[in-house]
C-alpha positions as CSV (number, residue, x, y, z in Angstrom):
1,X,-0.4,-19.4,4.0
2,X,2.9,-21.3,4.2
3,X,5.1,-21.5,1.5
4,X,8.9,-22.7,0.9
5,X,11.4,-21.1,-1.2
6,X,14.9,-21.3,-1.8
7,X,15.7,-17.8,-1.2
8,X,20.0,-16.2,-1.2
9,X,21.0,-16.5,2.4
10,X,23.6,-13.8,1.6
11,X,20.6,-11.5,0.3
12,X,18.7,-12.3,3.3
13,X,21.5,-11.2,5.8
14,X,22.0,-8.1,4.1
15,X,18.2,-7.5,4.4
16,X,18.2,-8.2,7.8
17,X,21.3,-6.3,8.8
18,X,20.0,-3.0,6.7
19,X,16.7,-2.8,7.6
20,X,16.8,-3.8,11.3
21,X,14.4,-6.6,10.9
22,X,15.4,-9.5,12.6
23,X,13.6,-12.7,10.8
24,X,13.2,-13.8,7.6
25,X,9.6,-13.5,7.3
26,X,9.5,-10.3,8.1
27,X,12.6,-9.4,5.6
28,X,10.7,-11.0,2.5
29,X,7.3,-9.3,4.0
30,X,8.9,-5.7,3.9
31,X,10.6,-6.8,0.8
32,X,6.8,-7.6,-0.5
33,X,5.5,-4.7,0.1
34,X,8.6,-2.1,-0.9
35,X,8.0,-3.9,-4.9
36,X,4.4,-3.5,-4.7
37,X,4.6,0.5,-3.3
38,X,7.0,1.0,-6.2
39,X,5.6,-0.6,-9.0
40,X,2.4,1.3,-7.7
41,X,3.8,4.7,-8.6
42,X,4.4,3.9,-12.1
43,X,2.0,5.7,-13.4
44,X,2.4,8.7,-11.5
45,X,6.0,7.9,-12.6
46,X,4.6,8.7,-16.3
47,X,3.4,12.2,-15.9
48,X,7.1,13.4,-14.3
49,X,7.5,16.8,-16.3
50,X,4.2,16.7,-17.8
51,X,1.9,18.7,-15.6
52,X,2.7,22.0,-15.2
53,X,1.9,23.5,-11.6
54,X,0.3,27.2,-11.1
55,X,0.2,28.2,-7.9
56,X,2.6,29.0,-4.7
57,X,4.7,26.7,-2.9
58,X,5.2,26.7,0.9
59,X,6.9,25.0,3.7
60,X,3.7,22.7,4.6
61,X,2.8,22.3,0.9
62,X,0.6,24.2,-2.1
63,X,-1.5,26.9,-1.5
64,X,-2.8,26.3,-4.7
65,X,-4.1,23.3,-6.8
66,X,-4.6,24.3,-9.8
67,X,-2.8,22.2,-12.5
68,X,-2.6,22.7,-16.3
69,X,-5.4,20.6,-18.1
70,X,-7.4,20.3,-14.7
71,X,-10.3,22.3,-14.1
């Protein structure tokens, strides 16, 4: 789907020139998808300092996953 908007040219080069990507498409694409991934982890946001872990932590992860209020 095509679609035209007047988008900051200044805010577009510093896109570009940060993330490597070299059109505008693809700047607003990655730009797309960064807000959705992060307005997606809102409610995992929510439960920071909530759940308390029980269990050992190593290099590759948790050896355990048992959580406080799970079963």
């Amino acid at each position: 789907m095509k679609t035209t908007r007047d988008i900051d040219e200044s805010l577009l080069r510093k896109a570009m020139r940060l993330s490597g990507i070299r059109n505008k498409k693809g700047v607003v694409e990655a730009a797309l998808r960064l807000l959705i991934e992060v307005h997606g982890q809102t409610s995992i946001r929510r439960l920071r300092g909530t759940v308390r872990w029980e269990g050992e932590e190593t290099g590759k992860g948790m050896t355990s996953s048992r959580v406080e209020g799970s079963p």
